[in-house]
Structures are given as C-alpha cells and as structure tokens.
NUPAMI-245905 format. One record per residue (C-alpha): residue number from 1; residue in three letters; chain; y, z, x. Coordinates in nm, 2 decimals. Example, Ala and Ser with C-alpha at 12.3 -4.5 7.8 and 13.67 -1.06 7.14 Angstrom:
+-----+-----+-------+--------+--------+--------+
:   n : res : chain :     yy :     zz :     xx :
+-----+-----+-------+--------+--------+--------+
:   1 : ALA :     A :  -0.45 :   0.78 :   1.23 :
:   2 : SER :     A :  -0.11 :   0.71 :   1.37 :
+-----+-----+-------+--------+--------+--------+
This chain:
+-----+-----+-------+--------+--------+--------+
:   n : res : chain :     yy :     zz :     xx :
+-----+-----+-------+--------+--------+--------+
:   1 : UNK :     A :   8.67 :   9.14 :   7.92 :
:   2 : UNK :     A :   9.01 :   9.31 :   7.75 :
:   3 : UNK :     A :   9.29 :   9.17 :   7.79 :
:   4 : UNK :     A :   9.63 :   9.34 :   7.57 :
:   5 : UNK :     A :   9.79 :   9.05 :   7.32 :
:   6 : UNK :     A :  10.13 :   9.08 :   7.19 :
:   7 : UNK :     A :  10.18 :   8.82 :   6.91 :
:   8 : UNK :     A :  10.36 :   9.14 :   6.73 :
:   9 : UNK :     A :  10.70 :   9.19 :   6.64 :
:  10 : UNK :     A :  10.70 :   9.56 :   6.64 :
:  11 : UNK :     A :  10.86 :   9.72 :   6.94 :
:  12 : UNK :     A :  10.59 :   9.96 :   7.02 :
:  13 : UNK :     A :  10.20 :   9.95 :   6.93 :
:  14 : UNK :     A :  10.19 :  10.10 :   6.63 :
:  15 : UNK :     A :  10.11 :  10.50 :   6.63 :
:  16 : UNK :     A :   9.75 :  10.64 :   6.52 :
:  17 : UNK :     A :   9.85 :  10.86 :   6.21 :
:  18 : UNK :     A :   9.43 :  11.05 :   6.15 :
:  19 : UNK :     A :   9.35 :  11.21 :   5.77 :
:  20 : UNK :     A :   9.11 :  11.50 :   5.76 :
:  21 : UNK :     A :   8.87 :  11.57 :   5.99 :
:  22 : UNK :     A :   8.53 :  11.59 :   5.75 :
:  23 : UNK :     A :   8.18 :  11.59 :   5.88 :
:  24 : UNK :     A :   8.30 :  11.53 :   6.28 :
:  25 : UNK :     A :   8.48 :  11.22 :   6.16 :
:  26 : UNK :     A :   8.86 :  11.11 :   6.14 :
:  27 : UNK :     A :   9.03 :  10.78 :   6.07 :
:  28 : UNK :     A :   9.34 :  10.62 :   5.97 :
:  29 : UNK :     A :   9.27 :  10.46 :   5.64 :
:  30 : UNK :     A :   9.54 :  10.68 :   5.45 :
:  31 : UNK :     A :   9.80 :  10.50 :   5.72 :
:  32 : UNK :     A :   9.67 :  10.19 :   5.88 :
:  33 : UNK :     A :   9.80 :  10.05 :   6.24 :
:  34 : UNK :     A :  10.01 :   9.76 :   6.12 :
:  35 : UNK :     A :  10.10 :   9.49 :   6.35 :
:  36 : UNK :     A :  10.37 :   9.23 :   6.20 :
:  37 : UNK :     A :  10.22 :   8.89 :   6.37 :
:  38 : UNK :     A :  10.52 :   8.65 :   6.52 :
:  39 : UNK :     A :  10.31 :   8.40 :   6.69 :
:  40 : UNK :     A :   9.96 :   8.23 :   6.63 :
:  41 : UNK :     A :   9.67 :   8.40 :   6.85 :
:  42 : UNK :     A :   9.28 :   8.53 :   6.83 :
:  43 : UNK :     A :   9.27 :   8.91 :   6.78 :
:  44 : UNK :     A :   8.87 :   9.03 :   6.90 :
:  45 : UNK :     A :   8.87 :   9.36 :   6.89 :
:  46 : UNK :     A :   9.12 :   9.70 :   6.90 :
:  47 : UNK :     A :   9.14 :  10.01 :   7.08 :
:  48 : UNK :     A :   9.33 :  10.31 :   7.10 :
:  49 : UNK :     A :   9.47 :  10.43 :   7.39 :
:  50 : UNK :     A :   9.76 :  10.77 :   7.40 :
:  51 : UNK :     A :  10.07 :  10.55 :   7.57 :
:  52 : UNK :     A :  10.28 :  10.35 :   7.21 :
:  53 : UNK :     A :  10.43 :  10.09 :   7.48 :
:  54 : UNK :     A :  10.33 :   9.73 :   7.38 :
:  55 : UNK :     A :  10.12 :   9.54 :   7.57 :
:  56 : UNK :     A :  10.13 :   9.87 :   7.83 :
:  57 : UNK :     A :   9.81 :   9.93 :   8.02 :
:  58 : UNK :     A :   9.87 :  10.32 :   8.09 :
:  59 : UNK :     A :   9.81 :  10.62 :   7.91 :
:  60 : UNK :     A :   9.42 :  10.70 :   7.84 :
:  61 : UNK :     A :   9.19 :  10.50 :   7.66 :
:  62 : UNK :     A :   9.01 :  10.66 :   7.39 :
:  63 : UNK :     A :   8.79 :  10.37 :   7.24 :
:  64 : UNK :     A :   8.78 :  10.01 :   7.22 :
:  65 : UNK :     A :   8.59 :   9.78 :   7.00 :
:  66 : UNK :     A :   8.52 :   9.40 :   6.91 :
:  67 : UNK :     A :   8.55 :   9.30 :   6.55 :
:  68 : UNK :     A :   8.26 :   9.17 :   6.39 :
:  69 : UNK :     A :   8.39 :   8.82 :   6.42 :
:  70 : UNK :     A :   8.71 :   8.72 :   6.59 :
:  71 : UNK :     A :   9.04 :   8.73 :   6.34 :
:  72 : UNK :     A :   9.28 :   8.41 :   6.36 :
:  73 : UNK :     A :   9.65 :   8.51 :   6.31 :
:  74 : UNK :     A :   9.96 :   8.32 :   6.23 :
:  75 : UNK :     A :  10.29 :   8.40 :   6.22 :
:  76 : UNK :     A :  10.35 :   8.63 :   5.91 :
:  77 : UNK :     A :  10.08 :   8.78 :   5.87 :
:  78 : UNK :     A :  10.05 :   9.14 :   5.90 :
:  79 : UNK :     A :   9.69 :   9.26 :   6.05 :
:  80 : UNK :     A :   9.62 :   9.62 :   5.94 :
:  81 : UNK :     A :   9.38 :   9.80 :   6.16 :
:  82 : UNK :     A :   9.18 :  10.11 :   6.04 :
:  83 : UNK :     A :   9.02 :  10.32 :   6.32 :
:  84 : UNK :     A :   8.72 :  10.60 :   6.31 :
:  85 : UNK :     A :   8.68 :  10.87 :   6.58 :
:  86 : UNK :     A :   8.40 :  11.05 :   6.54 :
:  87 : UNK :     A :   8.22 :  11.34 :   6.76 :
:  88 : UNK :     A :   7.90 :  11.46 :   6.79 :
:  89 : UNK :     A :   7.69 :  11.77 :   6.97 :
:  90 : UNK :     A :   7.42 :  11.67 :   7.21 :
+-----+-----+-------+--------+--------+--------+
C-alpha cells in the first residue's frame, strides 16, 4: 500500500517543472523534485499527484511508482526525484 512520508523540510511537495515534450514523452530531468530530508525514513517509490500540499492526499493522482529498491534517508540528505510521463495511442 501508499502511504505519503514527510521526512522533508520543504513547506510544500516540490512542484513538477516537465522539458520538451519529444516522441510522446516528458520528464523533469532539466529540474528535478528535490526534497531536503530532516529526519531518517525508507522512501519506496514517488508519485505525482496536481495538489503541492505536503503530505496532502487531494488533488488528482497522475502516477505512482516503486523504486527499484527502497532508498534509506538520513537527515541532510537531499533525494532528487526525476519523473517520466509518457502517452501513447491505442
């Protein structure tokens, strides 16, 4: 299951800045979601979702999904999360 973390000391969940679109894809490598860790927690996964308010459960969810291996953060640390939306004709 998801559950929202906020071992973060930003006062909002960082916004999703996308690059070019190119070939039906998008991400946010030029400008990364940066989270400024305060606390030591597991991070599994990320999503994206249209509401900035941290550790809000509103807004609509566009995507979620689990890192390949969960991601151990301490306090300090910065975790910088790069996103890809991509669409597709059926």
């Amino acid at each position: 299951s998801w559950a929202t973390i906020t071992p973060y000391s930003n006062a909002t969940d960082p916004a999703w800045t996308p690059g070019a679109v190119s070939g039906g894809s998008v991400d946010n490598s030029a400008s990364k979601a940066q989270f400024n860790i305060n606390a030591t927690d597991d991070v599994y996964g990320a999503f994206l979702k249209s509401d900035n308010t941290k550790g809000g459960a509103l807004g609509k969810l566009y995507g979620v999904g689990d890192f390949a291996a969960a991601r151990s953060v301490q306090s300090g640390d910065t975790l910088n999360v790069t996103i890809t939306a991509s669409v597709s004709a059926s």
